[in-house]
LUMBA-436364 format. One line per 3 residues: number of its first residue (from 0); for each residue x, y, z of C-alpha. Coordinates in steps of 0.25 Angstrom, whole numbers, always signed. Each point is the difference from the previous one (the first is absolute). Layout:
! residues N
NUM) X,Y,Z  ...
***
This chain:
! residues 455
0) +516,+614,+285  -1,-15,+5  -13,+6,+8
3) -7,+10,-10  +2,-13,-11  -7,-8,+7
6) -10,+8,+5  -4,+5,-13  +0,-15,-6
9) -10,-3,+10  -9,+12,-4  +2,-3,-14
12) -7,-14,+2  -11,+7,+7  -2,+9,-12
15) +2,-11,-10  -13,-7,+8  -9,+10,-4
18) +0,-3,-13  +3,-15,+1  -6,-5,+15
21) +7,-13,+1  +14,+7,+0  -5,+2,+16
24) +3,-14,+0  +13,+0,-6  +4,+11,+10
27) -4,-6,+12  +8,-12,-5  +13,+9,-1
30) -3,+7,+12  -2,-13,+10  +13,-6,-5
33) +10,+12,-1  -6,+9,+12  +4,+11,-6
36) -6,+10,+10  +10,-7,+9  +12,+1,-12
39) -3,+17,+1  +2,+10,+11  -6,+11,-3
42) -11,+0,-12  -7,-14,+1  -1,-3,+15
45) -8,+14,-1  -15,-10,-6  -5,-13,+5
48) +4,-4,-14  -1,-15,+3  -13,+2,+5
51) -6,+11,-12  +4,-12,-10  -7,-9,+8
54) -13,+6,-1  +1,+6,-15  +3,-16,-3
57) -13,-2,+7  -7,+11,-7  +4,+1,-14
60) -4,-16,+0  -14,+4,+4  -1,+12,-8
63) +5,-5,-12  +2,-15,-3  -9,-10,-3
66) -6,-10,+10  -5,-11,-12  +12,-6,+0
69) +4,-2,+15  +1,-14,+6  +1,+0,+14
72) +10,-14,+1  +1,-10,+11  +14,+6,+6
75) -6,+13,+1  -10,-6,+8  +11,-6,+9
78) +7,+13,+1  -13,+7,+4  -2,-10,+10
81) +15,+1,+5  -2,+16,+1  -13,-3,+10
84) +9,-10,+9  +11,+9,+0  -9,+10,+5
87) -6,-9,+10  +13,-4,+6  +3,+14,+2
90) -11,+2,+10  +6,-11,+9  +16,+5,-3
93) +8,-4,+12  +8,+14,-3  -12,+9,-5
96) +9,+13,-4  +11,-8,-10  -11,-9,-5
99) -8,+13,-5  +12,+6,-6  +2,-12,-9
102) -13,-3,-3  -1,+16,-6  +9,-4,-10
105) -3,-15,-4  -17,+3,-1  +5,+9,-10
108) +8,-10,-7  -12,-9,-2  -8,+7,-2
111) +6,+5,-12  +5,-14,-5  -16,-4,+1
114) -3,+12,-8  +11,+1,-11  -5,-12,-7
117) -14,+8,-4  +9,+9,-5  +8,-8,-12
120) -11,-4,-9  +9,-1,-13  +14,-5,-4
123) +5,+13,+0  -3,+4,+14  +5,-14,+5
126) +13,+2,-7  +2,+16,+4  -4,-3,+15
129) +9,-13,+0  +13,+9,-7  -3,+13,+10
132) +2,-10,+13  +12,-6,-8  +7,+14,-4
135) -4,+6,+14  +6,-12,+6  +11,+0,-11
138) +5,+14,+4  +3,-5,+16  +7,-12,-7
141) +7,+7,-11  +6,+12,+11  +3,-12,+11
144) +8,-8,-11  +8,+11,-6  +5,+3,+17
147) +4,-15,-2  +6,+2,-12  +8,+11,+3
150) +6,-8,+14  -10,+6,+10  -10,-10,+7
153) +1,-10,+11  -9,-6,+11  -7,+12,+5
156) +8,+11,-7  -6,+1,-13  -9,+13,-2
159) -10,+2,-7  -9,+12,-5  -6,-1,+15
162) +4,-5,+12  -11,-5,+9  +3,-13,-1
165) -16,-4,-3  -8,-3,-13  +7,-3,-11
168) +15,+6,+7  +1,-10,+8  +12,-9,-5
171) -5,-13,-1  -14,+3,-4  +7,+8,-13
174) +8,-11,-3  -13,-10,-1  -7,+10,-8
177) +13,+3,-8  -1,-16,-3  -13,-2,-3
180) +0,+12,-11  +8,-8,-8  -10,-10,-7
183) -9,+13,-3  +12,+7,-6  +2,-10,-9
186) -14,-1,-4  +1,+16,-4  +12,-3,-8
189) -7,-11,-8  -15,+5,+1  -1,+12,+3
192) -9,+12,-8  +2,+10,+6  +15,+1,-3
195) +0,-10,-11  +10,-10,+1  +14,+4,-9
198) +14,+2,+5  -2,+12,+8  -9,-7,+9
201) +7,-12,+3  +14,+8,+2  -8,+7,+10
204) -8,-12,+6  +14,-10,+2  +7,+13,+7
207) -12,+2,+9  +0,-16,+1  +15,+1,+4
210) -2,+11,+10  -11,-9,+6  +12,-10,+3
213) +7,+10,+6  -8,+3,+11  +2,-14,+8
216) +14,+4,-1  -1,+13,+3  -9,-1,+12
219) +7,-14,+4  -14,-3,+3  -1,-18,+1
222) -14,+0,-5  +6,+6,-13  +8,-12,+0
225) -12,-10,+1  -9,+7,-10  +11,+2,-11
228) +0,-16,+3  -16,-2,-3  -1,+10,-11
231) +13,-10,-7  -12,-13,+3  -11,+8,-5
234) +7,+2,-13  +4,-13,-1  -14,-2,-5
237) -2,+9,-11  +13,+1,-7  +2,-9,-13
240) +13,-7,+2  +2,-1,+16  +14,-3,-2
243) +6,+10,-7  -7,+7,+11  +7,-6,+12
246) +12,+0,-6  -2,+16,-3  -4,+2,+13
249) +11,-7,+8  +11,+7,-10  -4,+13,+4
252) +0,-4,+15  +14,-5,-4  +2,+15,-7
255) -7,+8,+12  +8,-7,+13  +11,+6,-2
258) -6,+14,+1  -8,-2,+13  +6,+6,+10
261) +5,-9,+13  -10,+7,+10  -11,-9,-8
264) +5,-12,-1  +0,+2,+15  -13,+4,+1
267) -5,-10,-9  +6,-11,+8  -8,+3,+13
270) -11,-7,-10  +7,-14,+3  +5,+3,+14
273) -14,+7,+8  +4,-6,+10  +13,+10,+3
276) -11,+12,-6  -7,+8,+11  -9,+5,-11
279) -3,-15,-4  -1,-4,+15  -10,+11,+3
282) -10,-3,-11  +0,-14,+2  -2,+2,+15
285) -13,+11,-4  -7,-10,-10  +1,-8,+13
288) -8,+11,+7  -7,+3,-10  -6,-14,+1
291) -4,-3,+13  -5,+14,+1  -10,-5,-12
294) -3,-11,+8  -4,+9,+13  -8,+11,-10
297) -4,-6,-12  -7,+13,-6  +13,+6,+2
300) +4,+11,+7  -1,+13,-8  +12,+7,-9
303) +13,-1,+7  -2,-8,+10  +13,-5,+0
306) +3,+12,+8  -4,-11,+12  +10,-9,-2
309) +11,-5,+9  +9,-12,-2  +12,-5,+4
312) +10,-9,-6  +14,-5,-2  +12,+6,-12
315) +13,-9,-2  +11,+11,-1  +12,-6,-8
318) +14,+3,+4  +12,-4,-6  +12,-2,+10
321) +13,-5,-7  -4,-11,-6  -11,-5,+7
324) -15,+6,-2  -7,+4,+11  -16,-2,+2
327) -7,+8,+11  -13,+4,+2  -8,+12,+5
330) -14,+3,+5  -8,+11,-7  -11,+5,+4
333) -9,+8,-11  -13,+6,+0  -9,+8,-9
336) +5,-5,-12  -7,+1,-15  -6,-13,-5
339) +12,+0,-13  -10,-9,-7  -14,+4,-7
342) -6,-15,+3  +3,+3,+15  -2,+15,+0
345) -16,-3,-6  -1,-14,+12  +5,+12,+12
348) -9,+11,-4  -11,-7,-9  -1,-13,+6
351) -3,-13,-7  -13,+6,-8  +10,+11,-5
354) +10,-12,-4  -11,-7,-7  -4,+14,-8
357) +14,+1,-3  +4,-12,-5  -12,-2,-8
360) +1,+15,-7  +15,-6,-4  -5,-14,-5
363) -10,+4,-7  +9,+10,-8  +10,-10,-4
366) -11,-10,-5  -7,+13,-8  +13,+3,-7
369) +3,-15,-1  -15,-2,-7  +4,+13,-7
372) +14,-4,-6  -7,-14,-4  -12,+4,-8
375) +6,+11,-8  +13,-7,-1  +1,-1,-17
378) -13,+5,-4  +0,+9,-13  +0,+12,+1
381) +3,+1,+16  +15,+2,+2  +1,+8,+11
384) -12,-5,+11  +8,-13,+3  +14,+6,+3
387) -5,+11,+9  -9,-10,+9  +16,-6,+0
390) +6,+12,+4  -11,+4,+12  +1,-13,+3
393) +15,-2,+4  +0,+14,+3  -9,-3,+11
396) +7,-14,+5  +13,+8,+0  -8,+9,+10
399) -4,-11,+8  +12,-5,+2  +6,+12,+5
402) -11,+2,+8  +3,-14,+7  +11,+8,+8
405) -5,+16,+2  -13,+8,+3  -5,+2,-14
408) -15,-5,+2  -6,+11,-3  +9,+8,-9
411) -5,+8,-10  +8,-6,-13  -4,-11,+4
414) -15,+2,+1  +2,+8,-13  +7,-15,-7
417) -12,-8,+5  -9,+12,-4  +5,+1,-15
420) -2,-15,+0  -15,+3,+3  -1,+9,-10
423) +9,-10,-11  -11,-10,+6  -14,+8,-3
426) +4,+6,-12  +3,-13,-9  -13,-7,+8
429) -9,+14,-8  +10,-6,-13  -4,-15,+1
432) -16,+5,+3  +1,+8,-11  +6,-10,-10
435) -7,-11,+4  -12,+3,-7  +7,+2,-12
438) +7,-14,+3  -14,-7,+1  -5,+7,-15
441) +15,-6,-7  -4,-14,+8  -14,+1,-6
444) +5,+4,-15  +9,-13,+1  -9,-10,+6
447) -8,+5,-12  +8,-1,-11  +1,-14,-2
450) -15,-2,+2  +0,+9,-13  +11,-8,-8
453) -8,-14,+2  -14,+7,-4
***
C-alpha cells in the first residue's frame, strides 16, 4: 500500500502540472529530498521519476512562464561558474570512475538550484517552494523523531524511511538540516499565507519544531550538538527580551537532561576529549592531507579524491587499572578516508579556485540576506520580507556550521536554501524597481507643496 500511495502521489503531481506547470517544480523538490523511487519496491523504481520531473520543471518554465521578470543574480553566476570547474576537474580526477558517479548527481543539483529561482516570480511561489522543501524535509524529521520518542535510535541504529546512508539519510547531515529548519518554521507560524497563521498552525509548527530537537538525540550525531548551540546565538539577535530567553532556554535543558539517555552524554563528550576519539583523530589527520595535498595540486583533484589518501598517526588508549589510569598509545594506519568537512572536501576535489567559488557563493548569501533583513526591517506595509531573509539567513549559517565537520558541499538542501535566497533576493530587487518610481513622484509632490504654501 506504502508503494502504490507513493507511486500514485507522484503521478498525481505530474497530472496536477498540466494544468498548473510550476507544480513540476514542486515535484521535483519532494522528489530530490524524500527519494521516493528508493522508499518503493515495486511501483515507483519502475520510471526515472527523478529525472521526468527534472525535465517537465525545465519544460513547463519555457512553455509556459514569463521571462520579463527573470533576473539572472550574481550567485547564479557563481554557481554557473562552479558547475563549469566541477566539470573541468572532472577531466583530470585521479579516480575517473567514482569521480563521474558523483558528478551525475551534483550537476543535476546545480543545475537545478541555478534554474529554480527563474522559476519564483511572486510571493506565492517563493513561499510554496520554500514550505514543500520544509514539509518534504519535515516528513524525515517527524518519522526519525517519533523512533526517538518512542525509545528507538542510537548512533548508527536509528532508521529511517531508507537506508542508504546518503543524501539527506545520512545521520548528521539530517540533523543540520533538521536544525536549520527551525528559523523557517517559525517564519510559517508567524507569516505564513499559505496556512495562515492561527492555533492549528503553531501546534503543528512547535511539534515539527520539537521533533527537529530530537533528531541530534536520536541520531547521537555531535554536529547536532553544535548547530542547536549557533541556532541558540542566532536567536539571540532577533528576540525582544534576550533574558527571558536564556533563562527559558537553560530551564528546559535543566527539564530535558534528565531524559537523555547515557549512550549520548557519552557520545557527546568525545566533543571535549578528540583526542581519545578515532573518529576525531581521523578527521583531523585527513584536513591534514587534505592540505598539503592542495598545496601539491592546486586545481584539485577531481571528486573523491580522498580515495588517495593514506596517513598514519598515534590513538592514547585509556585504561583504568585499580586505581591508577593507564595512558598507552597505538599506531593507526588509515587510508581512503572521506574529507568529513565541506571546506576540505571542495580544496581535495575542487582546488583553491573551487574554494574561492565556494566561499564566495556563501558570503555573498549572508550579506544579501543581511542587506535584505536591514532595508525591509519596519517598513510599512512589508512584515514578512525582513524575517524570511532572517530565517535563510540562519538556516544557511546553521548549514555551514555543520558543514565544518561532514561532506555536504554540494548537497542538495543546501543548494535549494541558498537557491530560495536567490529567488527572496531578485524578487524584492523587481519590488524596490518597481516602487521607486512611485517613490520619486510622492518626493516630487512634497518638495512641491511648500513652494505652493509660500506662493
Amino acid at each position: 500500500m506504502l508503494d502504490l500511495a507513493l507511486f500514485l502521489f507522484v503521478m498525481a503531481l505530474f497530472a496536477l502540472g498540466l494544468r498548473r506547470p510550476f507544480v513540476w517544480v514542486l515535484a521535483y523538490l519532494y522528489i530530490d529530498i524524500l527519494a521516493p523511487q528508493k522508499i518503493g519496491w515495486t511501483l515507483t523504481p519502475l520510471l526515472p521519476i527523478s529525472l521526468i520531473a527534472f525535465v517537465l520543471a525545465f519544460v513547463g518554465w519555457a512553455v509556459t512562464d514569463t521571462k520579463s521578470q527573470i533576473r539572472f543574480t550574481l550567485r547564479q553566476g557563481i554557481m554557473v561558474v562552479f558547475l563549469g570547474w566541477c566539470f573541468l576537474t572532472l577531466q583530470w580526477a585521479d579516480f575517473p570512475v567514482e569521480a563521474a558517479t558523483k558528478w551525475e548527481w551534483v550537476w543535476r543539483a546545480l543545475v537545478f538550484a541555478i534554474f529554480l529561482p527563474f522559476t519564483l516570480i511572486t510571493r506565492l511561489r517563493i513561499e510554496i517552494a520554500t514550505l514543500v522543501v520544509t514539509l518534504t524535509a519535515g516528513a524525515i524529521i517527524i518519522s526519525a523523531g517519533l523512533k526517538t520518542a518512542l525509545g528507538g535510535g542510537g548512533y548508527g541504529s536509528l532508521y529511517f524511511f531508507v537506508n542508504d546512508n546518503s543524501n539527506i539519510y545520512e545521520s548528521s547531515t539530517l540533523v543540520t538540516v533538521a536544525i536549520a529548519l527551525i528559523p523557517i518554521i517559525w517564519w510559517f507560524m508567524n507569516h505564513g499565507r499559505i496556512f495562515p497563521p492561527d492555533w492549528r498552525v503553531r501546534l503543528f509548527g512547535w511539534a515539527l519544531i520539537f521533533a527537529c530537537l530530537l533528531i541530534p538525540v536520536g541520531t547521537e550525531a555531535r554536529t547536532g550538538l553544535l548547530c542547536i548551540g549557533v541556532l541558540a546565538l542566532l536567536l539571540l539577535r532577533d528576540v525582544k527580551r534576550r533574558m527571558a530567553f536564556i533563562i527559558g532556554g537553560a530551564a528546559l535543558v535543566l527539564v530535558a537532561a534528565p531524559f537523555l539517555p547515557q549512550s549520548y552524554y557519552e557520545r557527546m563528550g568525545l566533543i571535549a576529549g578528540h583526542e581519545e576519539d578515532q573518529s576525531a583523530s581521523t578527521r583531523l589527520a585527513v584536513w591534514g592531507w587534505t592540505y598539503e595535498y592542495a598545496l601539491e595540486n592546486p586545481l584539485g583533484g577531481g571528486f573523491d579524491s580522498y580515495r588517495g589518501n593514506e596517513f598514519a598517526y598515534r590513538l592514547p588508549q585509556v585504561r583504568e587499572e585499580g586505581s591508577s589510569t593507564m595512558v598507552e598509545y597505538k599506531d593507526v594506519v588509515d587510508r581512503a578516508r572521506a574529507f568529513h568537512s565541506s571546506v576540505f572536501e571542495v580544496l581535495g576535489e575542487q582546488g583553491w579556485p573551487g574554494l574561492f567559488l565556494w566561499l564566495w557563493l556563501h558570503a555573498s548569501g549572508l550579506w544579501q540576506m543581511e542587506k535584505i533583513r536591514r532595508r525591509w526591517r519596519g517598513r510599512e506595509g512589508a512584515s514578512w520580507q525582513s524575517p524570511l531573509a532572517s530565517a535563510l539567513q540562519m538556516a544557511q549559517v546553521i548549514a555551514l556550521v555543520g558543514s565544518l565537520f561532514q561532506g555536504i558541499a554540494y548537497q542538495p538542501v543546501v543548494l535549494l536554501i541558498i537557491s530560495l535566497q536567490c529567488g527572496l533576493w531578485a524578487y524584492l530587487n523587481r519590488c524596490d524597481d518597481a516602487a521607486a518610481p512611485r517613490r520619486s513622484r510622492r518626493r516630487a509632490a512634497q518638495r512641491s507643496e511648500p513652494q505652493r504654501a509660500t506662493s
